[in-house]
C-alpha positions in Angstrom: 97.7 108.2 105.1 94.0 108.3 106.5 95.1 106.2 109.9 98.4 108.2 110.4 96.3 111.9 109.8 93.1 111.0 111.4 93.4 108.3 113.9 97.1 107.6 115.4 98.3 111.8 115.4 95.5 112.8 117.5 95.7 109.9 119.7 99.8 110.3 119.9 99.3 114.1 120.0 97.3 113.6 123.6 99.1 110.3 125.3 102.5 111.1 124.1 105.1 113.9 125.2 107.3 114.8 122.6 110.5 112.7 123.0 108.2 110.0 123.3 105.4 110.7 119.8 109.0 111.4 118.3 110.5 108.7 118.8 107.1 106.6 118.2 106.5 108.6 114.9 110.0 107.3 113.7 109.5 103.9 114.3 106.0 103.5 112.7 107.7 105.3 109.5 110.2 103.3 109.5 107.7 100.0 109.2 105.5 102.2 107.1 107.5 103.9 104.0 109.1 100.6 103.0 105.1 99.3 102.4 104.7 102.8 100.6 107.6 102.4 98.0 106.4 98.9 97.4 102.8 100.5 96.9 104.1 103.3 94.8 106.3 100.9 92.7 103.4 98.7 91.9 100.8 101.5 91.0 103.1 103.8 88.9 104.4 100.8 87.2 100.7 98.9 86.6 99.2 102.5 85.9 102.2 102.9 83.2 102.1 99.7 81.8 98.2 100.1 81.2 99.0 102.9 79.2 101.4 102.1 77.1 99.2 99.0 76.4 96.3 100.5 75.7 98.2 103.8 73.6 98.9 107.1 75.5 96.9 108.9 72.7 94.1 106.2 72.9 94.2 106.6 76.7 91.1 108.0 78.2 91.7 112.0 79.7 91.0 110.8 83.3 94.2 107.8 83.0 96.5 111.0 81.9 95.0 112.9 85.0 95.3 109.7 87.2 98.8 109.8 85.8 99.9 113.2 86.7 97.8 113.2 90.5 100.5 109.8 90.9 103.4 111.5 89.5 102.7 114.3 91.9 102.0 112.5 95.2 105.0 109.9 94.5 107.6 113.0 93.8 106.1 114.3 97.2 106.6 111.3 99.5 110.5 110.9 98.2 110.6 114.3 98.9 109.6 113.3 102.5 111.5 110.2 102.6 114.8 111.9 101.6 114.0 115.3 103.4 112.2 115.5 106.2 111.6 111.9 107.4 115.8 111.8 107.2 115.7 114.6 109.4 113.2 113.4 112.0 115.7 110.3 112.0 118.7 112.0 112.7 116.8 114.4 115.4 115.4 111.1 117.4 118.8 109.7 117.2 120.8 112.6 118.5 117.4 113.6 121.0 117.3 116.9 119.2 113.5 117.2 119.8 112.7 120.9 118.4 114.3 119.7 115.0 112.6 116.6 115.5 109.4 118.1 116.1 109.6 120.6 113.0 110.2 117.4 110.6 107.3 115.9 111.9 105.1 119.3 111.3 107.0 119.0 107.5 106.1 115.4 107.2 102.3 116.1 108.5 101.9 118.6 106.1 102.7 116.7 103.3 100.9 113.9 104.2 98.5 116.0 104.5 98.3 117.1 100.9 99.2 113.7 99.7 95.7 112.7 101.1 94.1 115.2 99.5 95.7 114.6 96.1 94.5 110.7 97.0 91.3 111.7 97.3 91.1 113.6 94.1 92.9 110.6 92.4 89.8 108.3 93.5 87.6 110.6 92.1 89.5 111.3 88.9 89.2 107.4 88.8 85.3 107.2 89.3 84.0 110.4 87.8 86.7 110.3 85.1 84.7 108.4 82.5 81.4 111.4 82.8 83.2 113.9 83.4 86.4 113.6 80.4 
C-alpha cells in the first residue's frame, strides 16, 4: 500500500494521461489484489489460529486490537475489490474515463486509510505489550 500511495501514484499522476494511468492502474491491480487476498488469508487465519490457541480470554488486549484493526482493513479491501476496483475494470474496458477516474479517487482513498489502519496495526503490535 506504501509503493502504490507514495511512490507509483505520483510518478503515474505526472508521466501518465488519464486513459493511459487508467488503464496502467488496472493492470497493476489486477497483479496486485490476488497477492493481497493471499496475504490477507494467511494473516487473518495465523492471527486467528494464534488465538484460539493461546485462549481468546487469555489473549493479550493488543492481539484483540490487532484483531479488530485486521478485521477492519480486510472488510475494506473486499469492499474495494468488489466495488470500486470492479468499477475501474469495467470503465477501462468500455474507455469510460470519468467513471474510471472516480473509481480510482475511491480506491486511493481507501488505500489510503487502509495504510493508516496498517500503521496503527504495527504499532498496536509493538507498543501493545506497555501500553495494554
Amino acid at each position: 500500500m506504501f509503493f502504490a500511495w507514495m511512490c507509483l501514484r505520483p510518478v503515474a499522476a505526472v508521466n501518465f494521461e488519464p486513459p493511459a494511468r487508467l488503464k496502467l492502474w488496472a493492470d497493476v491491480f489486477a497483479s496486485f489484489f490476488p497477492w493481497v487476498w493471499a496475504c490477507v488469508t494467511a494473516i487473518l487465519l495465523s492471527g486467528l489460529t494464534t488465538l484460539v490457541a493461546t485462549g481468546m480470554r487469555r489473549a493479550p488486549m493488543h492481539w484483540h486490537v490487532m484483531l479488530m484493526l485486521g478485521l477492519i482493513m480486510s472488510t475494506i479491501f473486499v469492499y474495494v475489490f468488489m466495488g470500486p476496483y470492479s468499477r475501474l475494470k469495467g470503465a477501462v474496458n468500455g474507455q469510460n474515463w470519468p467513471s474510471g477516474a472516480k473509481a480510482l479517487g475511491q480506491i486511493r482513498q481507501l488505500i489510503g486509510i487502509n495504510l493508516l489502519l496498517g500503521i496503527a496495526t504495527i504499532a498496536v503490535a509493538l507498543l501493545g505489550p506497555l501500553v495494554f
